[in-house]
Each structure stands twice: as C-alpha cells, then as structure tokens.
One Martini backbone bead per residue (centre of mass of N, CA, C, O) as a GRO file, in nm:
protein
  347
    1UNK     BB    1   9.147  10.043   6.814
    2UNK     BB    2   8.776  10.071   6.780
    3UNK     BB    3   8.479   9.968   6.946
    4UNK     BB    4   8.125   9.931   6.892
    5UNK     BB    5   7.869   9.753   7.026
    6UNK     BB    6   7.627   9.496   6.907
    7UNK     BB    7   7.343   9.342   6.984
    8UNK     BB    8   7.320   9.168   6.676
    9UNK     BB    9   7.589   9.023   6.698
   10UNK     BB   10   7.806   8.771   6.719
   11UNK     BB   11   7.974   8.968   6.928
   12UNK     BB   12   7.813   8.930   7.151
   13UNK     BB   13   7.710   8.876   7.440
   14UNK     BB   14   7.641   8.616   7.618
   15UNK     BB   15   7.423   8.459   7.849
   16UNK     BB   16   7.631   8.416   8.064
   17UNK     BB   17   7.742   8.672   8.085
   18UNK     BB   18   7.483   8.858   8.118
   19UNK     BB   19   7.395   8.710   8.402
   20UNK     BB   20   7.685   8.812   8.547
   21UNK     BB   21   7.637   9.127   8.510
   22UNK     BB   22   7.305   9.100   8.683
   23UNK     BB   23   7.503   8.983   8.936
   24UNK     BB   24   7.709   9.272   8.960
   25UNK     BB   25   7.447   9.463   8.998
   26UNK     BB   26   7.358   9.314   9.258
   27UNK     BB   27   7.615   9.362   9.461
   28UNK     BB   28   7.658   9.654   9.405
   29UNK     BB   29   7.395   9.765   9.515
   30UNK     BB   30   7.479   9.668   9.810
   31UNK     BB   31   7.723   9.879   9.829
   32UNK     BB   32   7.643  10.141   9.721
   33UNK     BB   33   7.851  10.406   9.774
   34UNK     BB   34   8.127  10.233   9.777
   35UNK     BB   35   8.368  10.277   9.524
   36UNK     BB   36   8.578  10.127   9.600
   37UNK     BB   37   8.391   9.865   9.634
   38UNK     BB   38   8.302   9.870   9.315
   39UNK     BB   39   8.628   9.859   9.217
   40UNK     BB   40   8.688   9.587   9.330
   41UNK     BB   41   8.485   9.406   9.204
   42UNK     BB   42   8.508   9.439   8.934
   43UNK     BB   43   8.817   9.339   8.883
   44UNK     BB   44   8.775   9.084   8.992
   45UNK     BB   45   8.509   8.981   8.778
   46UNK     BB   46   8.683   9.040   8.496
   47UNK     BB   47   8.826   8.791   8.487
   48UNK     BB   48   8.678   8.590   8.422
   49UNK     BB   49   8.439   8.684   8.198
   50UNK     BB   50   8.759   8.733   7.981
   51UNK     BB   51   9.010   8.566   8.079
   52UNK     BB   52   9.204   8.736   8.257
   53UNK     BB   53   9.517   8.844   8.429
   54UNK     BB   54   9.392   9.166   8.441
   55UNK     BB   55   9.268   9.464   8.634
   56UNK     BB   56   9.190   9.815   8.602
   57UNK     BB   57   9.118  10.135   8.799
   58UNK     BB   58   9.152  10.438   8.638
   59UNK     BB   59   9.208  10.757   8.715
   60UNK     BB   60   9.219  11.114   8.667
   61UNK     BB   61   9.463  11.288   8.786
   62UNK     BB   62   9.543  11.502   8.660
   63UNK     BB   63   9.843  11.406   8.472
   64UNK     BB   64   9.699  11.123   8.561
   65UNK     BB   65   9.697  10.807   8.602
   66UNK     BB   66   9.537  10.596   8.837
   67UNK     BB   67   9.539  10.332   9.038
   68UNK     BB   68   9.228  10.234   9.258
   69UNK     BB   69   9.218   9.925   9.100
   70UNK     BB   70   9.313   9.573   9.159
   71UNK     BB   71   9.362   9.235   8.942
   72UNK     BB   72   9.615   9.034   8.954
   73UNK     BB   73   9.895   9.148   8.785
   74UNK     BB   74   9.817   9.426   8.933
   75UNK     BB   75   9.778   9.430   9.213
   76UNK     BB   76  10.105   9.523   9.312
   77UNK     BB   77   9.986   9.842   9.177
   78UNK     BB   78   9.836   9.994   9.386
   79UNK     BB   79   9.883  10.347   9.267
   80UNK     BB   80  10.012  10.369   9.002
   81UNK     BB   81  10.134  10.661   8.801
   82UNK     BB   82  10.055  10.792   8.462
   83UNK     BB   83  10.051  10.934   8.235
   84UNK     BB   84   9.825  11.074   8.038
   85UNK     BB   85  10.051  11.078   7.857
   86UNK     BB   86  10.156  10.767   7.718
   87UNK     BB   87   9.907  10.617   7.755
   88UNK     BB   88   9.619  10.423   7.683
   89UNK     BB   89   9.450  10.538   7.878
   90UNK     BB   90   9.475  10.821   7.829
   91UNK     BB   91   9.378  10.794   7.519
   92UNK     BB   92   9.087  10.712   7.628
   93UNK     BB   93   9.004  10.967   7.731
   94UNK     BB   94   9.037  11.122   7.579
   95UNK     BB   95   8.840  10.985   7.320
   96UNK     BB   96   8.635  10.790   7.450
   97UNK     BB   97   8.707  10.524   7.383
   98UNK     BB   98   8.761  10.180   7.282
   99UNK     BB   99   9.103  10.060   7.358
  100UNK     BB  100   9.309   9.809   7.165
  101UNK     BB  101   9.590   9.544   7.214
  102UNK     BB  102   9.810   9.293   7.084
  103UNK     BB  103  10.113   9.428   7.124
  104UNK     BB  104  10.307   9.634   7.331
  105UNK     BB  105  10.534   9.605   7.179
  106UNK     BB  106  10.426   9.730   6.879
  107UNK     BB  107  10.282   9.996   7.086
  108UNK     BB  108  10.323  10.322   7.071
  109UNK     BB  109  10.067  10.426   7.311
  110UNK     BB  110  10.205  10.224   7.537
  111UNK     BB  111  10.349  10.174   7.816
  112UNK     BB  112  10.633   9.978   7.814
  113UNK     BB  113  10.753   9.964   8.121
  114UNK     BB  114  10.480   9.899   8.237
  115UNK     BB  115  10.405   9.650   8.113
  116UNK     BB  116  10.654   9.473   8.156
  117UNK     BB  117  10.636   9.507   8.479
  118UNK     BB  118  10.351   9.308   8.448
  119UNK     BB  119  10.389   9.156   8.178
  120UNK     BB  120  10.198   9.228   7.936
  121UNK     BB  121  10.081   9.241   7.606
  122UNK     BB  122   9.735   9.245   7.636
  123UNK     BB  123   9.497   9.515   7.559
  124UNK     BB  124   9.130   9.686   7.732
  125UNK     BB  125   9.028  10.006   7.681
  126UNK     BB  126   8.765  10.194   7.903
  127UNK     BB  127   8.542  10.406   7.924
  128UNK     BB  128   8.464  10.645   8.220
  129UNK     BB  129   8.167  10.814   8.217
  130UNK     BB  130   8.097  11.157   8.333
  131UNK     BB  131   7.928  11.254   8.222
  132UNK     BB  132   8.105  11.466   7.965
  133UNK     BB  133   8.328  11.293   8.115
  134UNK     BB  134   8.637  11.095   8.104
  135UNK     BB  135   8.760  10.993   8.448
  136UNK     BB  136   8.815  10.710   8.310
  137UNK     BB  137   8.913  10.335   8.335
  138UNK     BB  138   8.876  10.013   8.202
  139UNK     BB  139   9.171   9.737   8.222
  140UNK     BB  140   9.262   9.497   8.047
  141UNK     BB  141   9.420   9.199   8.030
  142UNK     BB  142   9.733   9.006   7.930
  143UNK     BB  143   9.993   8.754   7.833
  144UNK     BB  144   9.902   8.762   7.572
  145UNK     BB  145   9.859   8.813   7.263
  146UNK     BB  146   9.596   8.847   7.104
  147UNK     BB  147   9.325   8.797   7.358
  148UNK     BB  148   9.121   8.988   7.240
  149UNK     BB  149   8.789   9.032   7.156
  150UNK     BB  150   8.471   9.176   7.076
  151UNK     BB  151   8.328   9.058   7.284
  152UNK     BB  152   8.454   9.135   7.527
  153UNK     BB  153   8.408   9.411   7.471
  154UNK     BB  154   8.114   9.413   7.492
  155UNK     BB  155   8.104   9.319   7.842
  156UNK     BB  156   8.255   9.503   7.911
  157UNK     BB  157   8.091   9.771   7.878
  158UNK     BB  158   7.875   9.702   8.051
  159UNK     BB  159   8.061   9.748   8.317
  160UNK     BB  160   8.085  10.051   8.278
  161UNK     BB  161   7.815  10.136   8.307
  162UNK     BB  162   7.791  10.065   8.570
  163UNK     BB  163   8.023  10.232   8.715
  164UNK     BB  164   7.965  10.468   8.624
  165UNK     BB  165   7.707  10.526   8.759
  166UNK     BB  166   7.838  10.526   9.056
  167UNK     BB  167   8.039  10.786   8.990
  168UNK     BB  168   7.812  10.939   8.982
  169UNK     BB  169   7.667  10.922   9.244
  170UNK     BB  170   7.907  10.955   9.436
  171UNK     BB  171   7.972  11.255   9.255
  172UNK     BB  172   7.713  11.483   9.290
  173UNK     BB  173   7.754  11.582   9.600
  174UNK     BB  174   8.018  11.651   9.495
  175UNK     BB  175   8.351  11.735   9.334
  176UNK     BB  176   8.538  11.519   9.499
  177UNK     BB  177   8.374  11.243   9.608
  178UNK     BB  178   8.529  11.040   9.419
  179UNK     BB  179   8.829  11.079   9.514
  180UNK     BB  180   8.762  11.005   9.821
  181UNK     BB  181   8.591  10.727   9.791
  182UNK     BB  182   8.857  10.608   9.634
  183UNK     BB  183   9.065  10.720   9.895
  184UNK     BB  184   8.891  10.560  10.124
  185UNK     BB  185   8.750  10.492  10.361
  186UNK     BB  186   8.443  10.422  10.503
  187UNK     BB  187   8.389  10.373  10.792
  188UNK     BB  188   8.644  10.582  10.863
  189UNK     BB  189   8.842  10.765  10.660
  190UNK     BB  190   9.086  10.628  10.600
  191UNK     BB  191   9.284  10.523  10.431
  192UNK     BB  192   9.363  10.364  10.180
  193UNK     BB  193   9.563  10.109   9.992
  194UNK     BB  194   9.569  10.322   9.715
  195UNK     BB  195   9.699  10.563   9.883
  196UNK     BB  196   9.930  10.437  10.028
  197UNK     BB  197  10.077  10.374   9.788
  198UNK     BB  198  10.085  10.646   9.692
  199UNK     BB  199  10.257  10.762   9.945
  200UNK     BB  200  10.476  10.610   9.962
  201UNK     BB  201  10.641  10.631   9.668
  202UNK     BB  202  10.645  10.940   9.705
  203UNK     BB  203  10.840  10.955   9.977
  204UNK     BB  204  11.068  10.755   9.838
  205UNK     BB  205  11.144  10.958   9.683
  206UNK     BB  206  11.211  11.196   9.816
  207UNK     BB  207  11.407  11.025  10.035
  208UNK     BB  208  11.618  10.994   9.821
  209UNK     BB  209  11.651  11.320   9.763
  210UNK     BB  210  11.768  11.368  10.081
  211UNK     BB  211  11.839  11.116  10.289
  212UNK     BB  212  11.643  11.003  10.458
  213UNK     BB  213  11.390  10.907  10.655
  214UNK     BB  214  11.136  10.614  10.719
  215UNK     BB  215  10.837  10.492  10.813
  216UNK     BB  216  10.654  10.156  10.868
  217UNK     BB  217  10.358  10.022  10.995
  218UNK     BB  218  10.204   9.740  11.124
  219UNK     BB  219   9.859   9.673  11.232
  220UNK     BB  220   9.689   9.456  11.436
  221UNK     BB  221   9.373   9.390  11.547
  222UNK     BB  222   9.294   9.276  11.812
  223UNK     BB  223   8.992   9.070  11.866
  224UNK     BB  224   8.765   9.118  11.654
  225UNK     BB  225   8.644   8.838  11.663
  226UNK     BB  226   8.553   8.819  11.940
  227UNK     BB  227   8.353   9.077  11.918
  228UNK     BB  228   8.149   8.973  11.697
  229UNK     BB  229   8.097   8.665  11.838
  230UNK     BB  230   7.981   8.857  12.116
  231UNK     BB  231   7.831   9.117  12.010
  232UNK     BB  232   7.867   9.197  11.692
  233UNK     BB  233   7.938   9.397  11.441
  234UNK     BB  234   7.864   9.645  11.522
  235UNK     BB  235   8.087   9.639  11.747
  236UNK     BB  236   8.306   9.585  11.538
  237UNK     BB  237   8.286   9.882  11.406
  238UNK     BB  238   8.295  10.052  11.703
  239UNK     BB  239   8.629   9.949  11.735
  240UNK     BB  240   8.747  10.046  11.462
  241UNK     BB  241   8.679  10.348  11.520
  242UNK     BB  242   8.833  10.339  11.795
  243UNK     BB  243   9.118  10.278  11.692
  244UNK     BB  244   9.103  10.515  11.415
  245UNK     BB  245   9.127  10.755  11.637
  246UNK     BB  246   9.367  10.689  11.795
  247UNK     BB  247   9.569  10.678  11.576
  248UNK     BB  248   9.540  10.952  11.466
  249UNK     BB  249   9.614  11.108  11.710
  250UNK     BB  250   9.899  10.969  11.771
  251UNK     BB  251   9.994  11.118  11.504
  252UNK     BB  252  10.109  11.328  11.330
  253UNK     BB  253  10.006  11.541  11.050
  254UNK     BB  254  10.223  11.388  10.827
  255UNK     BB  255  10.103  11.129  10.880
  256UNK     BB  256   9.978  10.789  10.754
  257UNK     BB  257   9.634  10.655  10.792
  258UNK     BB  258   9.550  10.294  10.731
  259UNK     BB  259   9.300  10.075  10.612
  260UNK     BB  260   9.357   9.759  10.439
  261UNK     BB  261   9.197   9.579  10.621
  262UNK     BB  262   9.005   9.513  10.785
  263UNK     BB  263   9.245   9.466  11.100
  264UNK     BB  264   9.462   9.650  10.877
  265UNK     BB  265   9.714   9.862  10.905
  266UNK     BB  266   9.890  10.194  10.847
  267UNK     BB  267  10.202  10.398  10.897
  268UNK     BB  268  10.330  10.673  10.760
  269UNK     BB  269  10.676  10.786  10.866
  270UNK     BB  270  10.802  11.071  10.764
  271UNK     BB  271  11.054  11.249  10.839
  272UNK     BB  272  11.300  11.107  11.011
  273UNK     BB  273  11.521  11.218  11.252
  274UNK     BB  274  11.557  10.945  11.461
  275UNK     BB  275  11.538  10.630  11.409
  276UNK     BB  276  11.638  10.511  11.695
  277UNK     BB  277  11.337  10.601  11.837
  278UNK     BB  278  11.119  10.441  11.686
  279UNK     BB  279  11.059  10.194  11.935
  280UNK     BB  280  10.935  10.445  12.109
  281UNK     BB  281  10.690  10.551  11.979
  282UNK     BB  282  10.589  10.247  11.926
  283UNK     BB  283  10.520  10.246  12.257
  284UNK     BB  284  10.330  10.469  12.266
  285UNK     BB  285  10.099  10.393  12.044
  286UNK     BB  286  10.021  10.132  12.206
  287UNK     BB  287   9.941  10.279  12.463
  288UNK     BB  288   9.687  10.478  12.319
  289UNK     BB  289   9.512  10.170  12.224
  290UNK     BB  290   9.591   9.993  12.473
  291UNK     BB  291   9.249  10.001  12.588
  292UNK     BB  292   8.966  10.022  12.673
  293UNK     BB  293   8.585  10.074  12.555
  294UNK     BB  294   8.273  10.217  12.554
  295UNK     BB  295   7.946  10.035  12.459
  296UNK     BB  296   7.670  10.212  12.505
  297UNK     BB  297   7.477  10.001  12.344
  298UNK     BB  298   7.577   9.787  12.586
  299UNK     BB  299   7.758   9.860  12.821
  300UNK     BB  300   8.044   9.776  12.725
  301UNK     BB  301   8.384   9.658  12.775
  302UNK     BB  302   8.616   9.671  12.504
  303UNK     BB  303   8.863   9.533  12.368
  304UNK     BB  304   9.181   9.687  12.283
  305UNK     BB  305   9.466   9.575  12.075
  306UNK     BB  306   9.804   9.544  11.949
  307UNK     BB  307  10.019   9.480  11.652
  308UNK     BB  308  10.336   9.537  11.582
  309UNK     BB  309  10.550   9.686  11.308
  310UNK     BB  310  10.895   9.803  11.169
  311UNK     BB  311  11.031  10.004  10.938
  312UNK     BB  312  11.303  10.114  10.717
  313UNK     BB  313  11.440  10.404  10.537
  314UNK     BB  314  11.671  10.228  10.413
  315UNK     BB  315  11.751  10.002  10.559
  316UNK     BB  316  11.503   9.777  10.513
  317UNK     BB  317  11.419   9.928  10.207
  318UNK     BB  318  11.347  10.114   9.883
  319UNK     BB  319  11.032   9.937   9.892
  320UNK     BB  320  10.755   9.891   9.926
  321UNK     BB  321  10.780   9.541   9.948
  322UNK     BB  322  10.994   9.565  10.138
  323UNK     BB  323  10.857   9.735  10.406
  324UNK     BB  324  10.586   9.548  10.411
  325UNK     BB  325  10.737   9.321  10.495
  326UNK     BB  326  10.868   9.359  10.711
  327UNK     BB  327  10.704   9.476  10.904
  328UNK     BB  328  10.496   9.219  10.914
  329UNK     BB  329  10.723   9.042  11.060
  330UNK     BB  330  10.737   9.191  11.315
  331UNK     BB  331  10.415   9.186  11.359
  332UNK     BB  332  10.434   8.878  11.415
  333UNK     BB  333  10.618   8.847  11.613
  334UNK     BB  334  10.495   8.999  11.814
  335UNK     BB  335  10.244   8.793  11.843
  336UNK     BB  336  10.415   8.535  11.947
  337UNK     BB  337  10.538   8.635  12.184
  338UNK     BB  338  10.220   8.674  12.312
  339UNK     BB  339  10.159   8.399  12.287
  340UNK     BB  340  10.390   8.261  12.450
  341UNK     BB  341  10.316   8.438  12.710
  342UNK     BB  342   9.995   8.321  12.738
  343UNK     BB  343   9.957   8.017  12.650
  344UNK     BB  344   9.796   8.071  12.375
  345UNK     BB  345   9.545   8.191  12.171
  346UNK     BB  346   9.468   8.360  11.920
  347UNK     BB  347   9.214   8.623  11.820
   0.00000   0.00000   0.00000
C-alpha cells in the first residue's frame, strides 16, 4: 500500500501537528550538519508525533539497510543490518514509495524475524531521496496491527523532507560524507554508537566462527562536569578531544575507539591472543590517559582520568548487551572502589 499526501484531504496534518514540525525544523538548523544528531532528533520526536511505539532512521549501505538512529522499541538494536532485498525498508528505496504494513504476521514484503524481535505488528517506511536516489528510510512503528492512518503518513511526509534536505547538505561536499557523519561522532570524530555496534555485532560473528577471544571496555571520563563548571564548556569539549586522542592513540590499529555519548566511551578489542593479559593492557591504557593536559586558552591544567571495565567473549557472554552490560558493571566497581578509598563524592 502506497500513499501520496493532500494538503486538501481530510487527512491531512493537524494544526498542532504542522505547528510541531515547525518547532523540529527550528532544533535541526540548531543542530547545523551534525547528520547523526538530526537523525537521533527526528526518531525521537516522531514517537510522540503519530503516537507510535518505535521509529529508526536506515540507509542503503551496498546490500543492506542499517538502523543508523533508532527509538523506542528499536533503541537497543541501533546498528542492525537488514538485506535490502527482503525488508519492507529495502523495497521502499527500491520503489521510492511511502509504504505501510497492517500486520507484519501477514505481509510477506517484511522481514518476519526482524518483526518478532521488536515486537512489531504495524509500520510505514517512508523514502528519504537525496537529489534522484533514495538513500534511506525513515520507519515507524507500533506494536498493534493496523495503527497507522493516511493523516500519520501526511505528518511523517513532512518529517522526511525535513531530513532529506540535511542529508542533502551533510553529503553534498563529499560522496563518502553522509555516511561518515552518519557513523561518527562529530565533535571527536570516533566512532559513534551506532558504528560501534555494528562493528561489534561483526566481530562477536567472526569470533565465533574462528573461536577466538574479544574483548569489550567501557570508560568513563571522570570529571567532566567539574571541568564544564569551573571553565565552561569549551575546556570541556577540549577535554573530550584530548581525552579521545589519547584512547585512540593508545590502542591496536585493529580495535574502535566510540564515544557513545557524553563522557562514555568505548573500545572493542577483537581478536584478543591472551585473555589472561587483558587487565594487563587495560592498567597500561588507564596510565597513558589518566593524567592532566593543558588548556592553552586559559592557561590552565585539566585534570583528565577515566573508570574503566572489561568484558571478554566468549566467557562473559556472546551477546553485544551482555558484553556491554558486564563492562557496564565492571567500569561501575571500580568507580566505587575509587570513591571509597577517596571518602569523597565521584564528580
């Protein structure tokens, strides 16, 4: 089923609708060509928008459709891979259509398996063309049969033009730029996190077909806010920067470096020779960050240093949200440990 919108029809957007995506084209332009970040907006506020219960933002990468911004019921499958051939998101690029499904159980045009694993029933995948090629989809969700109308996909319509036109921009001064700002972070230029678990998902695929070790760390940057509160945010964005130059320099050519937001890293490190050295490793990468930079704009000395934790597959779990969950928990302990033996409050 495929829908043009009216601006004349009965169902046509609302007054508060239209008024609604006035004020997300008015946060876009703040967002300027930050592409990651106006596709994590527009996921966002398409929930509330058609009252739907998931919403992501895929593009065409060669044979696959990728989860690049996800929310809701797809948030924790940011990175996902889908055939373009096989998934209702695939035959919306091919056709250029806006198309909606009543009942995922069904409509034979959707991957049925990915369905289930969201939970899904109803969805309408809308084309997002970049000049004559449409690069991607914007797909809403819900978890009930038959819950999107003709006026929702007028609204979601808006929303897409929206989008395209940014995608337009970020991708227009390169040919490679839109999918690297898709998959970057923009202030450091690490890996983003929906980078990071699509190469996560990769490796933990190989890992088990050769047999071998990985391992997973998650850090957090200590301090940031005390950096922020008494220097202002420029020390702290050039805290970040001098904290993700330092991770990155620090480790394999082999392994991703991801800033998953705010002061939360992360590093995937695939095919690991020694499991046993890995506390090795990670007390050497805590040393070669954990110590003050200077801040030639004020003049001033920052204090950087991080919590970590790590996880290993197989033997913590084989499973990106079990590796990340352990690391998680790991890099948590030692925060407390950290602050019981300071008897003070972690800042």
């Amino acid at each position: 089923m495929a829908w043009t919108p009216d601006p004349d029809s009965p169902d046509a957007p609302t007054r508060q609708q239209l008024l609604e995506v006035i004020s997300l084209q008015t946060d876009i332009a703040k967002l300027g060509l930050d592409l990651s970040g106006v596709m994590n907006l527009v996921v966002e506020r398409a929930l509330p928008l058609v009252n739907a219960d998931g919403a992501v933002v895929e593009l065409a990468e060669g044979e696959d459709m990728v989860y690049r911004a996800a929310s809701g019921l797809a948030q924790e499958q940011l990175g996902l891979r889908l055939k373009l051939h096989g998934s209702l998101s695939g035959l919306c690029v091919r056709t250029g259509e806006v198309l909606t499904t009543d009942d995922s159980e069904q409509d034979p045009r959707v991957n049925l398996l990915a369905c289930r694993k969201l939970g899904l029933r109803s969805m309408i995948a809308l084309p997002l063309h970049h000049q004559a090629v449409t690069v991607g989809v914007l797909k809403v969700m819900a978890r009930a049969p038959a819950h999107f109308r003709p006026q929702q996909a007028a609204v979601l319509t808006l929303l897409t033009e929206v989008l395209a036109a940014e995608i337009f921009f970020a991708a227009k001064y390169a040919a490679d730029d839109l999918f690297y700002r898709a998959t970057h972070d923009e202030l450091t230029g690490l890996a983003n996190r929906a980078l990071f678990l699509d190469k996560l998902r990769s490796a933990l695929s190989l890992q088990r077909r050769q047999e071998g070790a990985l391992a997973v760390l998650m850090i957090d940057m200590d301090g940031l806010k005390l950096i922020n509160d008494c220097y202002g945010h420029g020390a702290g964005d050039a805290a970040i920067c001098e904290f993700s130059r330092r991770l990155k320099q620090s480790v394999r050519a082999t392994d991703t470096v991801a800033r998953l937001g705010g002061d939360e890293f992360a590093v995937l490190m695939p095919a690991i020779a020694n499991p046993a050295l890995l506390e090795q490793g990670t007390q050497r990468l805590m040393a070669k960050v954990n110590h003050p930079f200077h801040y030639p704009k004020l003049d001033e000395e920052l204090t950087l240093s991080a919590s970590m934790g790590a996880a290993l597959a197989p033997e913590d779990g084989c499973e990106p949200d079990e590796l990340l969950e352990k690391a998680d928990q790991a890099m948590y302990q030692m925060k407390r440990r950290r602050k019981q033996a300071e008897g003070g409050e972690e800042t």
